[in-house]
Backbone as a chain_set.jsonl record, in Angstrom:
{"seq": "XXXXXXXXXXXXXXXXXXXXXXXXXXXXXXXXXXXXXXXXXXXXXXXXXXXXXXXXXXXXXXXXXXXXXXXXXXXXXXXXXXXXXXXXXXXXXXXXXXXXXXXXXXXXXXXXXXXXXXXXXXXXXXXXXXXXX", "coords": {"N": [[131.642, -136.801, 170.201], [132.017, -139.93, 171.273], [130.056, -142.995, 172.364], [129.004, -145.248, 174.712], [128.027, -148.251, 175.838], [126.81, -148.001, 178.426], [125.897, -145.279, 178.114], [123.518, -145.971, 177.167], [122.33, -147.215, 179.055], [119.283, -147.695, 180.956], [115.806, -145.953, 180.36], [113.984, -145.343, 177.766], [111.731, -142.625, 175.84], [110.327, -143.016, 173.106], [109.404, -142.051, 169.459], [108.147, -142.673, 166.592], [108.335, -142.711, 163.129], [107.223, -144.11, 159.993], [107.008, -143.929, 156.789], [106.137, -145.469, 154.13], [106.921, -146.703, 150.572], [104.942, -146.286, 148.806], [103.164, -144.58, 149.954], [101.281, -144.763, 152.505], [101.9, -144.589, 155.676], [102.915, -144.735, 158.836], [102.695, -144.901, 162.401], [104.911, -144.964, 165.309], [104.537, -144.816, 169.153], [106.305, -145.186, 172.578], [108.336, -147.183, 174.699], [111.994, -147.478, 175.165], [113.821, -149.681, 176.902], [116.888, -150.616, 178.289], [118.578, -152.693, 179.843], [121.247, -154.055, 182.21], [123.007, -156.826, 181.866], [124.978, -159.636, 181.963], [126.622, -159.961, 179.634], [126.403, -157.389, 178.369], [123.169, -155.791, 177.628], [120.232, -155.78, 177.786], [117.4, -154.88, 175.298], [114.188, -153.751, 175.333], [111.564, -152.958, 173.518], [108.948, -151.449, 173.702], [104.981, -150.312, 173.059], [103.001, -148.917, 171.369], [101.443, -149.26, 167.813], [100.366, -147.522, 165.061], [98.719, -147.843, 161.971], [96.92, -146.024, 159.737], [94.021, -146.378, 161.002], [94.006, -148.494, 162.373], [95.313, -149.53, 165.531], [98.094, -151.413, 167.365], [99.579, -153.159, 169.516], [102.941, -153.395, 169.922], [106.115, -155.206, 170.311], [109.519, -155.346, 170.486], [112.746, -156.752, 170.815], [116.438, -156.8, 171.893], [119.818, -157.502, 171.621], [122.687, -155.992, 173.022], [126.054, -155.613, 172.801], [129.203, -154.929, 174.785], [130.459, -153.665, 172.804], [129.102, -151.85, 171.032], [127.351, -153.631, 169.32], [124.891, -155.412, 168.275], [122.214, -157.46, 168.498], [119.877, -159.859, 167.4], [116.92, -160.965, 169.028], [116.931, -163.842, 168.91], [119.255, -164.14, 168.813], [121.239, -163.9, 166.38], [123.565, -162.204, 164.673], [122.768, -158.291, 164.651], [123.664, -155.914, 163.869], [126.395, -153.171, 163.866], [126.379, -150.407, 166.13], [128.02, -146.961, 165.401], [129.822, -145.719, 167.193], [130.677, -142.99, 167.509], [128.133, -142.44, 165.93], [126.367, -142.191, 162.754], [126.82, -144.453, 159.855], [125.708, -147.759, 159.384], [124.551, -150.951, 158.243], [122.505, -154.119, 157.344], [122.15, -157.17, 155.82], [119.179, -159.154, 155.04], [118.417, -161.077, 153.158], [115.909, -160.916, 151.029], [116.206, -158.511, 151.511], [117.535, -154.749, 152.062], [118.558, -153.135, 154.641], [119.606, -149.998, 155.701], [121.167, -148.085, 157.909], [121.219, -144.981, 159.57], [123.097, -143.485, 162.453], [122.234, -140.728, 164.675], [123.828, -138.45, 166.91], [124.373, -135.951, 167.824], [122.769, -134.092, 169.051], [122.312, -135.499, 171.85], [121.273, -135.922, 174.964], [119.653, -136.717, 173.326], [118.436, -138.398, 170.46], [118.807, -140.316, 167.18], [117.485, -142.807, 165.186], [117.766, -143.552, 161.85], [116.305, -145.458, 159.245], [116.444, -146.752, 155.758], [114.932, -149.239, 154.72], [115.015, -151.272, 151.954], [114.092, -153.426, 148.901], [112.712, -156.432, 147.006], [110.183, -157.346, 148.762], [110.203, -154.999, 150.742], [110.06, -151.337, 151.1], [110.715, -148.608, 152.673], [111.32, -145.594, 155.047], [112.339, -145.164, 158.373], [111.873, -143.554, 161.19], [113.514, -143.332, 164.106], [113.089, -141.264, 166.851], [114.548, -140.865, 170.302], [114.063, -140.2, 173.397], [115.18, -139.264, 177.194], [113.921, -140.683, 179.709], [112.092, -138.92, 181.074], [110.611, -140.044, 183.885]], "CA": [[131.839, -137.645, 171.373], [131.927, -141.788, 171.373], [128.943, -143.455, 173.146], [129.1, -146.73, 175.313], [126.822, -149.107, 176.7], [126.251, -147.722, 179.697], [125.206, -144.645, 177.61], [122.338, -146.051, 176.988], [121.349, -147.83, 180.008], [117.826, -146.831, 181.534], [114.613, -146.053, 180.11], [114.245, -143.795, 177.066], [110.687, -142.493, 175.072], [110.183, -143.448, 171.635], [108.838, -141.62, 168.703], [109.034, -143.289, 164.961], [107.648, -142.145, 161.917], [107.628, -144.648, 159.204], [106.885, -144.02, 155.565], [106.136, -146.284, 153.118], [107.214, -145.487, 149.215], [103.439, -146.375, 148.252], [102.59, -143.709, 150.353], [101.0, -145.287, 153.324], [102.267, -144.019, 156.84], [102.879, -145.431, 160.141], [103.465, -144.244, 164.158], [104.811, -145.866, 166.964], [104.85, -144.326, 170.334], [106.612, -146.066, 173.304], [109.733, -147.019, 175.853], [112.564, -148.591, 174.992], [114.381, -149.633, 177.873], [118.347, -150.842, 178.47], [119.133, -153.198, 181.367], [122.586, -154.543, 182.111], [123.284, -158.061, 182.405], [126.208, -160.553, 181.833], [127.368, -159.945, 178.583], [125.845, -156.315, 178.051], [122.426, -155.192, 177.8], [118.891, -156.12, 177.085], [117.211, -153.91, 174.629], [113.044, -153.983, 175.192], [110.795, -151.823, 173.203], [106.918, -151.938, 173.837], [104.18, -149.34, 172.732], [101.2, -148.883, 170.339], [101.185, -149.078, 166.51], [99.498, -147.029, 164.6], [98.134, -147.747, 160.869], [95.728, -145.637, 159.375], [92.797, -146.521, 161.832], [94.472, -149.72, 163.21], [95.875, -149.61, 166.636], [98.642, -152.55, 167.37], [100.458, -153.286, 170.785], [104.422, -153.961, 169.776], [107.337, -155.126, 171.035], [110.844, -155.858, 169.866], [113.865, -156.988, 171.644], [117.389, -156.949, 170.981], [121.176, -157.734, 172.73], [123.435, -155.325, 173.041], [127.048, -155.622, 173.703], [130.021, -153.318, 175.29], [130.918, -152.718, 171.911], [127.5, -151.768, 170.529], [127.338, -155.076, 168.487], [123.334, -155.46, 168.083], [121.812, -159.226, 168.163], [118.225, -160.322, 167.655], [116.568, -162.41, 170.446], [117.189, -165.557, 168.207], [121.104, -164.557, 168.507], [121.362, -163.662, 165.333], [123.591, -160.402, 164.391], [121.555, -157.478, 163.427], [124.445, -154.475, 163.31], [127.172, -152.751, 165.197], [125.927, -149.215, 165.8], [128.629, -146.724, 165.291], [130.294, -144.995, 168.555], [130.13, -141.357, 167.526], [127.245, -141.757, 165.284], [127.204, -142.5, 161.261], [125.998, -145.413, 159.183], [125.643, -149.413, 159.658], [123.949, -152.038, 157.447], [122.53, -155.312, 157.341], [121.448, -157.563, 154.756], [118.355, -159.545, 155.137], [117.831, -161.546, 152.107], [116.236, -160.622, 150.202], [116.195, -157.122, 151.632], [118.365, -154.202, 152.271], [118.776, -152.322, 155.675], [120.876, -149.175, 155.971], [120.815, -146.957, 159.071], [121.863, -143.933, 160.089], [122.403, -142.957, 163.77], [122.678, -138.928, 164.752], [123.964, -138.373, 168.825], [124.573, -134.512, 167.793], [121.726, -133.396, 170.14], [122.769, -136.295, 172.622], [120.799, -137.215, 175.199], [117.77, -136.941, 172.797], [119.405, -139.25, 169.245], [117.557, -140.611, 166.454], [117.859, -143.881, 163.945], [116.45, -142.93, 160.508], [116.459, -146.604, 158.646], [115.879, -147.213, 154.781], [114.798, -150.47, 153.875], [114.475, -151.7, 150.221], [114.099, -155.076, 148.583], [111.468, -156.737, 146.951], [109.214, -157.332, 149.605], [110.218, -153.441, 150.914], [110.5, -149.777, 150.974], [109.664, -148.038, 153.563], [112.034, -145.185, 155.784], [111.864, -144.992, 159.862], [112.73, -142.7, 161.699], [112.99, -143.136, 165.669], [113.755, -140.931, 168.062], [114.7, -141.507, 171.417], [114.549, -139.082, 174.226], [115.287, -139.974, 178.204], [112.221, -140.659, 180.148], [111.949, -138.299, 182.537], [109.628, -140.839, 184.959]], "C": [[131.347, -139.053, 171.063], [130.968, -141.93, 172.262], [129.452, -144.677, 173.393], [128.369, -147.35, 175.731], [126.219, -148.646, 177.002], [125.641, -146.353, 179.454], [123.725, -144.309, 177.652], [121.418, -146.544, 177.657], [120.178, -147.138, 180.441], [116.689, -146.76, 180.402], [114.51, -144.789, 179.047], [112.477, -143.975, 176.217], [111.193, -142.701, 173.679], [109.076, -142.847, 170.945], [108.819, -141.73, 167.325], [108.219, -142.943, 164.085], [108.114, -143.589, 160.999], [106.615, -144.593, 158.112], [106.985, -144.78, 154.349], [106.178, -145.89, 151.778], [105.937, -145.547, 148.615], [102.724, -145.579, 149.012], [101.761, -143.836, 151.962], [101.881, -144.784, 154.516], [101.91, -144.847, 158.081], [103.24, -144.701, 161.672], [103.793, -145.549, 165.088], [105.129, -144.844, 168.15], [105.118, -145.014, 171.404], [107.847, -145.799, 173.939], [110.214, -147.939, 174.985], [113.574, -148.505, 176.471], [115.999, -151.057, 177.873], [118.465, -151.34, 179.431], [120.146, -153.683, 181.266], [122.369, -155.851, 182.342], [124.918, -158.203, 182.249], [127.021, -159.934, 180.993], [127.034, -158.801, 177.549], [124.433, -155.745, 178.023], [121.64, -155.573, 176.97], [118.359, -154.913, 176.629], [115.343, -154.816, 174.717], [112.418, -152.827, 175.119], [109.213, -152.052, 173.114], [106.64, -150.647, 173.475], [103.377, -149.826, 171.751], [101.958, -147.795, 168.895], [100.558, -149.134, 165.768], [99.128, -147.11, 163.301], [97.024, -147.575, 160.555], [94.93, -145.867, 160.58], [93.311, -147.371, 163.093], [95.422, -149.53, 164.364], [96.823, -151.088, 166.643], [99.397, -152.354, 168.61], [101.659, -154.068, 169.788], [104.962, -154.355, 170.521], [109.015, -156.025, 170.245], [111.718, -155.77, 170.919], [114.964, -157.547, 170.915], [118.271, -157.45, 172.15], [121.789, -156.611, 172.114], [124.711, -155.493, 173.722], [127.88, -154.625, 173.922], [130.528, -152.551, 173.771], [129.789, -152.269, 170.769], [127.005, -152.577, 169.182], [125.539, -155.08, 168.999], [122.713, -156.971, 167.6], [120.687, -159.473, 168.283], [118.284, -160.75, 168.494], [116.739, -163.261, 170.164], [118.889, -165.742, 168.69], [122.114, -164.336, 167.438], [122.544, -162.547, 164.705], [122.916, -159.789, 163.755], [122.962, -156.412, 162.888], [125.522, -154.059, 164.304], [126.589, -150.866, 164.39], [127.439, -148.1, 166.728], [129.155, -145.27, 166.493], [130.117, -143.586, 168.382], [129.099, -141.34, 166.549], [127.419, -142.134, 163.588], [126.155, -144.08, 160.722], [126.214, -146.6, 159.536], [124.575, -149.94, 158.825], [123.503, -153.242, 158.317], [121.596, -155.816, 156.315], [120.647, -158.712, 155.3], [117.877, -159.982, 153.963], [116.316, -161.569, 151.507], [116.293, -158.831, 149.991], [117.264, -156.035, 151.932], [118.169, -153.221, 153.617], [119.819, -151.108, 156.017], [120.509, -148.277, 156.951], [121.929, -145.806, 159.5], [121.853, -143.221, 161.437], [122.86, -141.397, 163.872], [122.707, -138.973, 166.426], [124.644, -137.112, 168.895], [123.916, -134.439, 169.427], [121.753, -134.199, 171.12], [122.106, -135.47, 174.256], [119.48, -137.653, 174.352], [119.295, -137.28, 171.154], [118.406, -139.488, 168.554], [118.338, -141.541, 165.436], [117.163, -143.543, 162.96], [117.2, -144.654, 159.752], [116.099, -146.585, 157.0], [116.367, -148.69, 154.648], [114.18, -150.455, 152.171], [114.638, -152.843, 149.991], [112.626, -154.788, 148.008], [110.439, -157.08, 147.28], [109.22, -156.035, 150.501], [110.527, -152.359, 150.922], [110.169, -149.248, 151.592], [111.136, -147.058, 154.086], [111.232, -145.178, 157.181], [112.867, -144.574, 159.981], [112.041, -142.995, 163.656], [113.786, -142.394, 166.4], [113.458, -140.69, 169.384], [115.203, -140.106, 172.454], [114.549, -139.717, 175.801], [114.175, -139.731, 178.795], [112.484, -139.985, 181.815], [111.362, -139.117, 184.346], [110.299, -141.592, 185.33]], "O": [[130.222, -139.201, 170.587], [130.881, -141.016, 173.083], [130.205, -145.248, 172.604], [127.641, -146.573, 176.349], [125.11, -148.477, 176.494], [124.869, -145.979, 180.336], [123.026, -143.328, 177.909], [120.212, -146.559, 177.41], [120.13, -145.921, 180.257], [116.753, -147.616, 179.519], [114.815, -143.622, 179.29], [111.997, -145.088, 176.001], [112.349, -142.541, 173.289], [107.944, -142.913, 171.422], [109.48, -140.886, 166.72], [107.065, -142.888, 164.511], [109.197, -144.124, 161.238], [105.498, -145.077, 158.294], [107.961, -144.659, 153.608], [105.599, -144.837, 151.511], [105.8, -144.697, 147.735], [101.508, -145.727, 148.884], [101.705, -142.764, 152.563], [102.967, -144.483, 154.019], [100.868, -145.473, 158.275], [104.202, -143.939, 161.767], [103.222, -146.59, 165.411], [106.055, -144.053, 167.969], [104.177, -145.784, 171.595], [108.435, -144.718, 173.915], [109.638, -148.791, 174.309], [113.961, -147.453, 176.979], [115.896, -152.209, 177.451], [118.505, -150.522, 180.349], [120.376, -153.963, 180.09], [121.437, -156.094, 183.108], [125.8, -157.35, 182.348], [128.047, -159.381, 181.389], [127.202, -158.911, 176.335], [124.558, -154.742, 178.726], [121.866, -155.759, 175.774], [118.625, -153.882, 177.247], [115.133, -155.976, 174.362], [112.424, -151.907, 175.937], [108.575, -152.844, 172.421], [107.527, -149.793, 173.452], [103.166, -150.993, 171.421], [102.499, -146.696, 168.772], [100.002, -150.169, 165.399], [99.108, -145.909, 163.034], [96.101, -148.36, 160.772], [95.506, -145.242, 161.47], [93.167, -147.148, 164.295], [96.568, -149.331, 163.96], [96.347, -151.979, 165.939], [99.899, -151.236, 168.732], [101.429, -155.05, 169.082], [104.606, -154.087, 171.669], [109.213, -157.094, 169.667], [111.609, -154.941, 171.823], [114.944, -158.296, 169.938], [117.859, -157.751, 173.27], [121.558, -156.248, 170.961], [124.749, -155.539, 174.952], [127.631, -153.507, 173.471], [130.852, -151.377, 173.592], [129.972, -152.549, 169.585], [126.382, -152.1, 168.234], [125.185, -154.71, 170.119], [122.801, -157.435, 166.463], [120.254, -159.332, 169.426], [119.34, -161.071, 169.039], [116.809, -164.043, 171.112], [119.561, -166.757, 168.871], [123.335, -164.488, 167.47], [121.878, -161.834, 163.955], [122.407, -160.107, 162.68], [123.198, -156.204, 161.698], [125.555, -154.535, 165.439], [126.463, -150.356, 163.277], [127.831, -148.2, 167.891], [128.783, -144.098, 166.434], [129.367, -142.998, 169.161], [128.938, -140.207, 166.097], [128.555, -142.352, 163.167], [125.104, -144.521, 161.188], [127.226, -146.619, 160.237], [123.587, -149.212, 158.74], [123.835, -153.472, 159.48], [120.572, -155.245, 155.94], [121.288, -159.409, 156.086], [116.885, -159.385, 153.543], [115.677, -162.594, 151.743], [116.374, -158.128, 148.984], [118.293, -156.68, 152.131], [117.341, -152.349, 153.352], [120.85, -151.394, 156.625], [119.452, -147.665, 156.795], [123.145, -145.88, 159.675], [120.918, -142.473, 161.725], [123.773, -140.95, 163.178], [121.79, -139.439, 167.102], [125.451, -136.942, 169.809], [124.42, -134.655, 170.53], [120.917, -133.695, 171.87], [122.613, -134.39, 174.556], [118.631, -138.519, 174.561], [120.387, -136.766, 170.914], [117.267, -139.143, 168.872], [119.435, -141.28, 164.943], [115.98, -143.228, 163.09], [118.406, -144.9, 159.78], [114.918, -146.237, 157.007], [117.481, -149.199, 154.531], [113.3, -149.862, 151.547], [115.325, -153.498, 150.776], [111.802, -153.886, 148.159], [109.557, -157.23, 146.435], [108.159, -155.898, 151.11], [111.728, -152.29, 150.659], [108.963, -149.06, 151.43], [112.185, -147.545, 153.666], [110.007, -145.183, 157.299], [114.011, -144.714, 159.547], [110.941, -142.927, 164.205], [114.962, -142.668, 166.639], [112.327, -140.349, 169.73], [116.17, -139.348, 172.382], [113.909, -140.768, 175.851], [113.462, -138.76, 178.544], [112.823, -140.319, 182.951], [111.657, -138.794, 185.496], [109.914, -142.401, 186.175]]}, "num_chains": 1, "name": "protein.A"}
């Protein structure tokens, strides 16, 4: 089944694992939440990140449009993420981004990311379940 926008509107939990290839480990726990506007949908993710000992308050924000076209807050393109599910890129000089989304188990999905480059290596994995609250 194809996903749309409005899919994703509302308020979903967040759970990310990220692995670094030097071994090092990361958590985030948090909301990301989907509002509609004009020209598709604000993407705001807040919560607490976890390294080793270190606690960190996050947040990232994106655009989203009807055709799941993905734009930094600068405006920027980041990706178009793929209607039933499957792979998308982006290159980040001098780095590499490849993602994979899964919407099998749909309403609960998950992005698993490898980055590489010479400044990184790391995989994340987030997944996203609907927030009951």
């Amino acid at each position: 089944m194809t996903r749309n926008l409005t899919d994703f509107l509302g308020r979903w939990q967040i759970a990310r694992e990220i692995a670094h290839s030097d071994g090092t480990q990361a958590r985030f726990a948090g909301t990301a939440v989907w509002t509609l506007g004009e020209s598709g949908a604000d993407y705001v993710e807040t919560g607490v990140l976890e390294m080793g000992t270190a606690r960190f308050n996050a947040e990232r924000r994106y655009r989203w449009t009807d055709g799941l076209e993905v734009y930094f807050e600068d405006g920027r393109f980041f990706h178009t993420v793929p209607q039933s599910g499957g792979r998308a890129s982006h290159w980040c000089d001098p780095d590499q981004y490849d993602v994979t989304y899964e919407f099998a188990d749909w309403p609960r999905w998950r992005a698993e990311w490898r980055v590489r480059g010479p400044r990184k290596d790391y995989t994340m994995i987030s997944c996203y379940t609907p927030d009951a609250g």
